[in-house]
The first five atom37 places (N, CA, C, CB, O) and aatype in JSON, in Angstrom:
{
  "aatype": [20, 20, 20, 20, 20, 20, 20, 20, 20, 20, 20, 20, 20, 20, 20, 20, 20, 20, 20, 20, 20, 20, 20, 20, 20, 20, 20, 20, 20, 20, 20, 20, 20, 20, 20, 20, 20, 20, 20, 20, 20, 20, 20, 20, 20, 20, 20, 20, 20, 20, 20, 20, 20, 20, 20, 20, 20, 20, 20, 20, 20, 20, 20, 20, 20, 20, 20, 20, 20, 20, 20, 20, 20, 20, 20, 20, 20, 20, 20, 20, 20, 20, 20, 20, 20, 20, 20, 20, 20, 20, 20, 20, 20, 20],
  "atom_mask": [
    [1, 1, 1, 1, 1],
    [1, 1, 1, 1, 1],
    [1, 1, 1, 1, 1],
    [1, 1, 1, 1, 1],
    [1, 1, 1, 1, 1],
    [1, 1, 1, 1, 1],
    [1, 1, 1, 1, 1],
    [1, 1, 1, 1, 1],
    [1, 1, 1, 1, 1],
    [1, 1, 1, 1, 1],
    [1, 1, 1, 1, 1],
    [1, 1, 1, 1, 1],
    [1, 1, 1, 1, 1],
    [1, 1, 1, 1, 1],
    [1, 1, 1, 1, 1],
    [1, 1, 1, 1, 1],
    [1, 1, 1, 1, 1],
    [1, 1, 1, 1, 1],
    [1, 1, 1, 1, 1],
    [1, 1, 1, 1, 1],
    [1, 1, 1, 1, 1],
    [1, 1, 1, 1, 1],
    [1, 1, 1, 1, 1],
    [1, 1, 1, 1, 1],
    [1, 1, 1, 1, 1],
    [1, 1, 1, 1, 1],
    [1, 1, 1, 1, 1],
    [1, 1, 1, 1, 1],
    [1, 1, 1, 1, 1],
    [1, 1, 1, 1, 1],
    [1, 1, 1, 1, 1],
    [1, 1, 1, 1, 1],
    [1, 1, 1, 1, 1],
    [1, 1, 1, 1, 1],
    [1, 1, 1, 1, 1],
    [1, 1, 1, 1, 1],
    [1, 1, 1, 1, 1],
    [1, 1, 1, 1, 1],
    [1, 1, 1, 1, 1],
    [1, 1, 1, 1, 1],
    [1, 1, 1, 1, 1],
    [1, 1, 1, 1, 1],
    [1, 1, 1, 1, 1],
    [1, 1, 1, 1, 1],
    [1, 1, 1, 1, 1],
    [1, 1, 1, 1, 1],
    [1, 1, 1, 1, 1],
    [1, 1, 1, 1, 1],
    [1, 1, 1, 1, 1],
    [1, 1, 1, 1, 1],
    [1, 1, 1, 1, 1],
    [1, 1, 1, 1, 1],
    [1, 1, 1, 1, 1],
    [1, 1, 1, 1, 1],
    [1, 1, 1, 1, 1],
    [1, 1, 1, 1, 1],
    [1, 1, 1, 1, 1],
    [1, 1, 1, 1, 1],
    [1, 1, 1, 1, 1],
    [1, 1, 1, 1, 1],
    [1, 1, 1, 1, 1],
    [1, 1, 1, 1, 1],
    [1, 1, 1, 1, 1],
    [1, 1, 1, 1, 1],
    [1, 1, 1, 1, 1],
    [1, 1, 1, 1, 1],
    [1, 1, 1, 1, 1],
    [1, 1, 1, 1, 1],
    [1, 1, 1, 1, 1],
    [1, 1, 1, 1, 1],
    [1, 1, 1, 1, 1],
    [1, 1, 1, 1, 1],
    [1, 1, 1, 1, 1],
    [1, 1, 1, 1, 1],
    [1, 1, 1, 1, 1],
    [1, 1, 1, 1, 1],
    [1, 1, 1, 1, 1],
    [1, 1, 1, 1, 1],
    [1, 1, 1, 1, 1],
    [1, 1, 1, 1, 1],
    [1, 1, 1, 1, 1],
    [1, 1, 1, 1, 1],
    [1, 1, 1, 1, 1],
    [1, 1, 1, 1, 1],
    [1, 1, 1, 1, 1],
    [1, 1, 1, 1, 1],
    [1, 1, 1, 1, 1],
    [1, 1, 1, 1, 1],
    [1, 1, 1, 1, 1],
    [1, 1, 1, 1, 1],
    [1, 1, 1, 1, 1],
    [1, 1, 1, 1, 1],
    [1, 1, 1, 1, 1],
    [1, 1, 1, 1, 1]
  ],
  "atom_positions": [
    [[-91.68, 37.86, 94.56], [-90.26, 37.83, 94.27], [-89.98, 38.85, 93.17], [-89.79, 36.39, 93.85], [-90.66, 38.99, 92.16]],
    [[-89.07, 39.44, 93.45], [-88.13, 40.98, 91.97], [-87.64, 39.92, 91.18], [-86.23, 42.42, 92.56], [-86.95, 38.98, 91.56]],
    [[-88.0, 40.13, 90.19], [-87.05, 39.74, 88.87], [-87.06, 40.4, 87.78], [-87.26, 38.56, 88.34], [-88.13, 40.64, 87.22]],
    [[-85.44, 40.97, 87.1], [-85.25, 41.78, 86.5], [-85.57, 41.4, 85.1], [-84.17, 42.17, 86.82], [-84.86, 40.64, 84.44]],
    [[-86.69, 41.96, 84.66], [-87.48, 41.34, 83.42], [-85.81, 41.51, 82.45], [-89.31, 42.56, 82.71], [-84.85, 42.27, 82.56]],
    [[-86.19, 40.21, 81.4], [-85.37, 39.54, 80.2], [-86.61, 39.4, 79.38], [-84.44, 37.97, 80.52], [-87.78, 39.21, 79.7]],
    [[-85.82, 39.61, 77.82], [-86.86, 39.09, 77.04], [-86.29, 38.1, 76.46], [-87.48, 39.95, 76.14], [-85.36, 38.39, 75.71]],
    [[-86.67, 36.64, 76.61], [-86.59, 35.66, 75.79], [-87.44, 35.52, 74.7], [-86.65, 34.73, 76.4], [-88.66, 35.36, 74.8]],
    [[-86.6, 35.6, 73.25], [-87.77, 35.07, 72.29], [-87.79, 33.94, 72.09], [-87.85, 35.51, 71.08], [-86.77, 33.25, 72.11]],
    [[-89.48, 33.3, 71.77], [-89.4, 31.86, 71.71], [-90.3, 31.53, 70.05], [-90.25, 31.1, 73.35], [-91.32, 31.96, 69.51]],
    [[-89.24, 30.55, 69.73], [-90.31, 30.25, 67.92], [-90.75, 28.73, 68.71], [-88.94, 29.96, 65.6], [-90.13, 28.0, 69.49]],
    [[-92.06, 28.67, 68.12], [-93.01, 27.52, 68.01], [-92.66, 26.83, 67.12], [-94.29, 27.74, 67.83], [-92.68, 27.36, 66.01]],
    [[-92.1, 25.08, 67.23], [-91.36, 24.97, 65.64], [-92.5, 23.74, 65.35], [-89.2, 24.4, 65.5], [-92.64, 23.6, 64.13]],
    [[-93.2, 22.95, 66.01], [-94.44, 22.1, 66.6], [-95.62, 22.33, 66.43], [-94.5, 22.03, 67.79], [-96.02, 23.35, 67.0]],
    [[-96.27, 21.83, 65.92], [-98.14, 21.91, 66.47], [-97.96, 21.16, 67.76], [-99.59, 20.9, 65.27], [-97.18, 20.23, 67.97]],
    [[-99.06, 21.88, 68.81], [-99.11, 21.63, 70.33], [-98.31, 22.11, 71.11], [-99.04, 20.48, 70.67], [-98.63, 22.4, 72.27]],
    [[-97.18, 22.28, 70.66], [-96.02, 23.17, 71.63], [-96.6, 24.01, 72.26], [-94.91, 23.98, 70.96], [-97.41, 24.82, 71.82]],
    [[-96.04, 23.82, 73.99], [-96.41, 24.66, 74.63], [-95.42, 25.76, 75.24], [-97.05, 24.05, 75.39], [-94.36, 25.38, 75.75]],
    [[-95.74, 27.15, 75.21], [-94.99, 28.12, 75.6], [-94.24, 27.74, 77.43], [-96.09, 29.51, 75.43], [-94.95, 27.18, 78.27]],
    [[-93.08, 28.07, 77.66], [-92.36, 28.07, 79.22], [-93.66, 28.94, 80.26], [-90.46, 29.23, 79.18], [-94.34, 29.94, 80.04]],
    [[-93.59, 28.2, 81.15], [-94.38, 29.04, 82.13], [-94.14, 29.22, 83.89], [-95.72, 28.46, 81.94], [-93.69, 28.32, 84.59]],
    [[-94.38, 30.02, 84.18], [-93.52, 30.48, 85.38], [-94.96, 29.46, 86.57], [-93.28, 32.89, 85.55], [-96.02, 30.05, 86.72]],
    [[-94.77, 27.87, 87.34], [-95.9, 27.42, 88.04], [-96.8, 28.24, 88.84], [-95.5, 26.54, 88.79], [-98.03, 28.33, 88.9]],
    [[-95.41, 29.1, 89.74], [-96.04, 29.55, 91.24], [-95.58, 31.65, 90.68], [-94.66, 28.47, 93.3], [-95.11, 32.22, 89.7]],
    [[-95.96, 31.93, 91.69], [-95.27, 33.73, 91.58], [-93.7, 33.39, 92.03], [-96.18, 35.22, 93.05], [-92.78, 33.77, 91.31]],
    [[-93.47, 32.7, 93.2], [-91.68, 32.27, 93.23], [-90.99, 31.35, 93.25], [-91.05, 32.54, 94.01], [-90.06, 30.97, 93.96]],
    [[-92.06, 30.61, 91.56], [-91.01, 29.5, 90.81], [-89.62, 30.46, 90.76], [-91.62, 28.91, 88.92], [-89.62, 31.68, 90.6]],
    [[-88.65, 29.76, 90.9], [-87.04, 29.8, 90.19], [-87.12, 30.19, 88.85], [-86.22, 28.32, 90.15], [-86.85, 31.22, 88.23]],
    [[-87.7, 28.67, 88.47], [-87.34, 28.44, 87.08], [-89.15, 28.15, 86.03], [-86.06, 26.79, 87.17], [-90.13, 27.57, 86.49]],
    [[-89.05, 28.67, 84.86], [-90.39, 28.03, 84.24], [-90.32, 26.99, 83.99], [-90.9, 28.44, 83.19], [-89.24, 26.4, 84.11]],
    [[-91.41, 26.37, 83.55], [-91.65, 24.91, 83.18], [-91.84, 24.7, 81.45], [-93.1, 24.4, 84.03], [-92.43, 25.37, 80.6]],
    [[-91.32, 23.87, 81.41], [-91.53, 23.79, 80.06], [-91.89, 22.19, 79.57], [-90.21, 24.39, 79.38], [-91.54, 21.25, 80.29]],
    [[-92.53, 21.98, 78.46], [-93.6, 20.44, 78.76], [-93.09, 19.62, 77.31], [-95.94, 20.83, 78.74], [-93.52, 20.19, 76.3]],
    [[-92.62, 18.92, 77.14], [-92.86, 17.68, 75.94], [-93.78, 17.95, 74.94], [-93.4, 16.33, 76.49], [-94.86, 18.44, 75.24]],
    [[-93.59, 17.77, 74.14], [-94.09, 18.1, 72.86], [-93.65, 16.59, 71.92], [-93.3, 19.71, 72.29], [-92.62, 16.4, 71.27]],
    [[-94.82, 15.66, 72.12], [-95.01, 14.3, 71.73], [-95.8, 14.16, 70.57], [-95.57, 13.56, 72.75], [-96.92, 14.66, 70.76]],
    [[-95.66, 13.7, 69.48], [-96.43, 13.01, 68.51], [-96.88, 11.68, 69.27], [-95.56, 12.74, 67.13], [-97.88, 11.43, 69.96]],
    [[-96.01, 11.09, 68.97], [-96.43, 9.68, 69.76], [-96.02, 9.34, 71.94], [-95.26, 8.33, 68.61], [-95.04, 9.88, 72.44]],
    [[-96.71, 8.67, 72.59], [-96.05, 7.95, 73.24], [-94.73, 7.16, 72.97], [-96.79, 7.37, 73.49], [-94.38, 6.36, 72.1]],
    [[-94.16, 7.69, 74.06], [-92.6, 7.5, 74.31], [-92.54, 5.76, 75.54], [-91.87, 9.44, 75.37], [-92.98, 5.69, 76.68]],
    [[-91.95, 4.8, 74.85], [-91.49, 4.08, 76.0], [-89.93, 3.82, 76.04], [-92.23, 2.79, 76.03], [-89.17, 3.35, 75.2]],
    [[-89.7, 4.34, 77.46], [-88.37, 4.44, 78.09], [-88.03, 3.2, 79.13], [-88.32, 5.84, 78.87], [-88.38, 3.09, 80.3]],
    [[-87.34, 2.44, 78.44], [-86.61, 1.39, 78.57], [-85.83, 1.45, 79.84], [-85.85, 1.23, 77.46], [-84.94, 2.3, 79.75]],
    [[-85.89, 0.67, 81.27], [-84.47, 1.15, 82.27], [-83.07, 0.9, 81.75], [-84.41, 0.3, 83.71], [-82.61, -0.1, 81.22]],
    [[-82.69, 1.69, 81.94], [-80.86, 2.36, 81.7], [-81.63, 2.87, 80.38], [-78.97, 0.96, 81.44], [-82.48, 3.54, 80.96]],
    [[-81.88, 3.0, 79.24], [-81.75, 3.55, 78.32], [-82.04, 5.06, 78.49], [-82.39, 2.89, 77.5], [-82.25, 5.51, 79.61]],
    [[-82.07, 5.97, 77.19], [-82.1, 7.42, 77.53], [-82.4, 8.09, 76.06], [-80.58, 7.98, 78.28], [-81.68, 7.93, 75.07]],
    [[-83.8, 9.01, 76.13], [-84.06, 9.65, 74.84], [-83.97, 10.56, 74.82], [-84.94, 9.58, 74.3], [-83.39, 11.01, 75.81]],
    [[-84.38, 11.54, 73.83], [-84.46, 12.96, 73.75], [-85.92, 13.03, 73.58], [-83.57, 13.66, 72.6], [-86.56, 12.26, 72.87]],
    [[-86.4, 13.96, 74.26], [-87.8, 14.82, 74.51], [-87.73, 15.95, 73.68], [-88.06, 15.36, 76.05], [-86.88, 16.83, 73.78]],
    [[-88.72, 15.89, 72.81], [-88.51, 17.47, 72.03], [-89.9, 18.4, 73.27], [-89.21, 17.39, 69.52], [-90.78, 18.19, 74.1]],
    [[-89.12, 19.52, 72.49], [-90.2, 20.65, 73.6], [-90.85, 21.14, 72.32], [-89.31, 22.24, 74.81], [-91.74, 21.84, 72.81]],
    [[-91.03, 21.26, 70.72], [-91.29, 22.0, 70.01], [-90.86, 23.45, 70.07], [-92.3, 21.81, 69.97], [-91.55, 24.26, 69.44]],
    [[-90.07, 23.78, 70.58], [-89.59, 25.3, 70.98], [-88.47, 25.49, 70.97], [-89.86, 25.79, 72.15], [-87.79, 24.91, 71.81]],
    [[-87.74, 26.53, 69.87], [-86.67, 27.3, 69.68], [-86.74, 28.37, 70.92], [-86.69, 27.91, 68.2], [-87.87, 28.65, 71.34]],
    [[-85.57, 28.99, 71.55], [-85.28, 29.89, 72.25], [-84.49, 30.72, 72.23], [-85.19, 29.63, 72.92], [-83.48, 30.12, 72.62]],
    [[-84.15, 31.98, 72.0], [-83.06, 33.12, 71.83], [-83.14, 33.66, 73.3], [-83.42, 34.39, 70.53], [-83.88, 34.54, 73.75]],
    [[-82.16, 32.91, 73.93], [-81.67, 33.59, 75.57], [-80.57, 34.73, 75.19], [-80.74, 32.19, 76.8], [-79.63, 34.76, 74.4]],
    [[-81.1, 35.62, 76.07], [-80.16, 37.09, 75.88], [-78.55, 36.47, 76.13], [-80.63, 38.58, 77.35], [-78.14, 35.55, 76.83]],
    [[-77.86, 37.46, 75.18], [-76.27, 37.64, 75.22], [-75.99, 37.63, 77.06], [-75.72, 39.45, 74.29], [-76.57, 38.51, 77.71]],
    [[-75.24, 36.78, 77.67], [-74.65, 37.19, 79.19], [-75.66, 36.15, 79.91], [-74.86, 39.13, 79.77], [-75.85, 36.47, 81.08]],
    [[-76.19, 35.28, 79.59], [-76.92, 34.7, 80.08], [-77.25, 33.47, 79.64], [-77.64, 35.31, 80.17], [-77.12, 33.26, 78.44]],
    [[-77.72, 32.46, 80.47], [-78.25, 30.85, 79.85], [-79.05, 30.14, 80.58], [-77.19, 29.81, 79.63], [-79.23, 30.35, 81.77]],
    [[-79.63, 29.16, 79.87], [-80.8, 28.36, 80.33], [-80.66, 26.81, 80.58], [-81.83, 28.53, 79.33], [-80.19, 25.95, 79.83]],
    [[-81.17, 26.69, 81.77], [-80.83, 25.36, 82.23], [-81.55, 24.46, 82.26], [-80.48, 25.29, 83.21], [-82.65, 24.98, 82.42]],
    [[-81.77, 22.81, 82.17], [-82.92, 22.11, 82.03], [-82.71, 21.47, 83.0], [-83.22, 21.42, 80.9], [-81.54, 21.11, 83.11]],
    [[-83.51, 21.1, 83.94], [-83.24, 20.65, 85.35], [-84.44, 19.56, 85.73], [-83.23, 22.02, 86.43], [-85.64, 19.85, 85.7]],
    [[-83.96, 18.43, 86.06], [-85.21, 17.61, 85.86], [-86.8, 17.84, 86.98], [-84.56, 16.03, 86.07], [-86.75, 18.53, 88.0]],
    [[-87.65, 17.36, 86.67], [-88.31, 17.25, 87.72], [-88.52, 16.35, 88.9], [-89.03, 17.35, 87.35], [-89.0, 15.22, 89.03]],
    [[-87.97, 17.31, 89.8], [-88.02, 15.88, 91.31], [-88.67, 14.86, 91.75], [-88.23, 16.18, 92.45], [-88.26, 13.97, 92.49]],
    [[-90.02, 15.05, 91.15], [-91.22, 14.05, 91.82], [-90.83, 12.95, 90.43], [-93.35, 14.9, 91.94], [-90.85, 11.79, 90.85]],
    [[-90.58, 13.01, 89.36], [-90.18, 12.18, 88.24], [-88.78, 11.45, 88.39], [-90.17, 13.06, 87.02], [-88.5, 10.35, 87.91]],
    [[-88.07, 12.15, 89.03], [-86.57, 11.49, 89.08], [-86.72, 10.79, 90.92], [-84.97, 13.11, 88.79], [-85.97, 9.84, 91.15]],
    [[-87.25, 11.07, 91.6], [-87.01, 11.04, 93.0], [-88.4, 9.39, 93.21], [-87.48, 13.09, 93.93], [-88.32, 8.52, 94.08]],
    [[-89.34, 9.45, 92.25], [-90.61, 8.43, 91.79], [-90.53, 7.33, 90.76], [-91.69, 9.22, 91.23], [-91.07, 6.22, 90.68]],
    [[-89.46, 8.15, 89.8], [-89.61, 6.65, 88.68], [-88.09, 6.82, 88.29], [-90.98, 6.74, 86.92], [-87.64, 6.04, 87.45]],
    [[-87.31, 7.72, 88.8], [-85.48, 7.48, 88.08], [-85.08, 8.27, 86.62], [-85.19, 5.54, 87.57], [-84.04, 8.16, 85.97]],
    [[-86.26, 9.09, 86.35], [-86.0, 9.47, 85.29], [-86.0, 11.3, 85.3], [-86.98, 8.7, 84.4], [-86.78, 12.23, 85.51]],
    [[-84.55, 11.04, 84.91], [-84.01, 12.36, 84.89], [-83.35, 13.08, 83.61], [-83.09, 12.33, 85.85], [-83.37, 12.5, 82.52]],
    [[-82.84, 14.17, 83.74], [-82.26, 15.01, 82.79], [-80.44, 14.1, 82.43], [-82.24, 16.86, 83.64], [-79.56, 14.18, 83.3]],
    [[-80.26, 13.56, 81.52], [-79.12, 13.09, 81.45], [-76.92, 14.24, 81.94], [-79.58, 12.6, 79.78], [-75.83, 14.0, 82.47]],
    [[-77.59, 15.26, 81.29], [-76.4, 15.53, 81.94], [-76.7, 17.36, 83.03], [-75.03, 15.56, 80.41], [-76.22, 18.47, 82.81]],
    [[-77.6, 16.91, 84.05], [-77.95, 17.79, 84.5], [-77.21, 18.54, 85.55], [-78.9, 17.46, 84.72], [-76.57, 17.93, 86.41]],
    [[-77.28, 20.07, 85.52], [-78.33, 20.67, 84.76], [-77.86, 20.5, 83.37], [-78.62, 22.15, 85.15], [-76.7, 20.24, 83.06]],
    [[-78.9, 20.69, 82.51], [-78.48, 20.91, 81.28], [-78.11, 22.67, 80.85], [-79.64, 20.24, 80.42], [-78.68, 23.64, 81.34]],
    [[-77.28, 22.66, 80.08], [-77.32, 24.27, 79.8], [-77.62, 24.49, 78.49], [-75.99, 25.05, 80.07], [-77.4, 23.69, 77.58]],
    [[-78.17, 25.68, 78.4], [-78.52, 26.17, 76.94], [-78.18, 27.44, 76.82], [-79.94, 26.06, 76.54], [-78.52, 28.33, 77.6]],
    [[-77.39, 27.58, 75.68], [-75.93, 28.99, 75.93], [-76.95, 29.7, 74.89], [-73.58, 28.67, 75.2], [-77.71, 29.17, 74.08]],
    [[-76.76, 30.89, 75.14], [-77.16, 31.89, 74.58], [-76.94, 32.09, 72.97], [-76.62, 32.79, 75.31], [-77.88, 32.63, 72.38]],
    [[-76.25, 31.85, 72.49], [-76.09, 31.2, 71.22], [-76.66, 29.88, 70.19], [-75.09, 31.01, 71.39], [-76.51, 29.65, 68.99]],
    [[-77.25, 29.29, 71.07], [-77.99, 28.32, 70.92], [-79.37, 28.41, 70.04], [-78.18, 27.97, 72.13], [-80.19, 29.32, 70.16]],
    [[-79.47, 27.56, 69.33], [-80.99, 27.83, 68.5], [-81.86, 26.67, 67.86], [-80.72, 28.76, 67.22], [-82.88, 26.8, 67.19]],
    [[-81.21, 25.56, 68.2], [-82.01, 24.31, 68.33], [-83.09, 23.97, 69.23], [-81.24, 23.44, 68.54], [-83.17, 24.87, 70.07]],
    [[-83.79, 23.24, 69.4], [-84.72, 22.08, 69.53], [-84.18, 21.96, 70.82], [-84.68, 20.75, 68.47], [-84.57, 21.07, 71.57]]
  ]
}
């Protein structure tokens, strides 16, 4: 698959944080993984925040989306709360 290289910079803000990674040669989208001190228990109906340990500077004209994973939402119900999620280019949190 062509894709018109972007440079995203990414700060590590975590010990263990793991960098976004592209699964297949024509993933869509990279993956990006939880970044846990402790085990998380998720309560049904309730809803947390997952840190990734990772700041991101997405280029000006452009944004990043968090999109859950299917075999997790489609297997146990647990999904991205207001998905997709977006992350605007301006953005510089967690």
């Amino acid at each position: 698959m062509d894709r018109k290289p972007i440079t995203v910079l990414t700060t590590i803000l975590r010990e263990g944080a793991k960098l976004p990674l592209y699964g297949t040669e024509m993933s869509a989208g990279a993956d990006i993984s939880a970044c846990l001190e402790n085990d998380i228990i998720l309560e049904p109906g309730s809803y947390v925040k997952i840190p990734t340990g990772l700041s991101i500077q997405i280029p000006q004209g452009y944004e990043g989306q968090v999109r859950p994973r299917s075999g997790l939402a489609a297997k146990h119900g647990i999904t991205v709360l207001n998905s997709p999620g977006t992350i605007d280019a301006d953005y510089r949190g967690e």
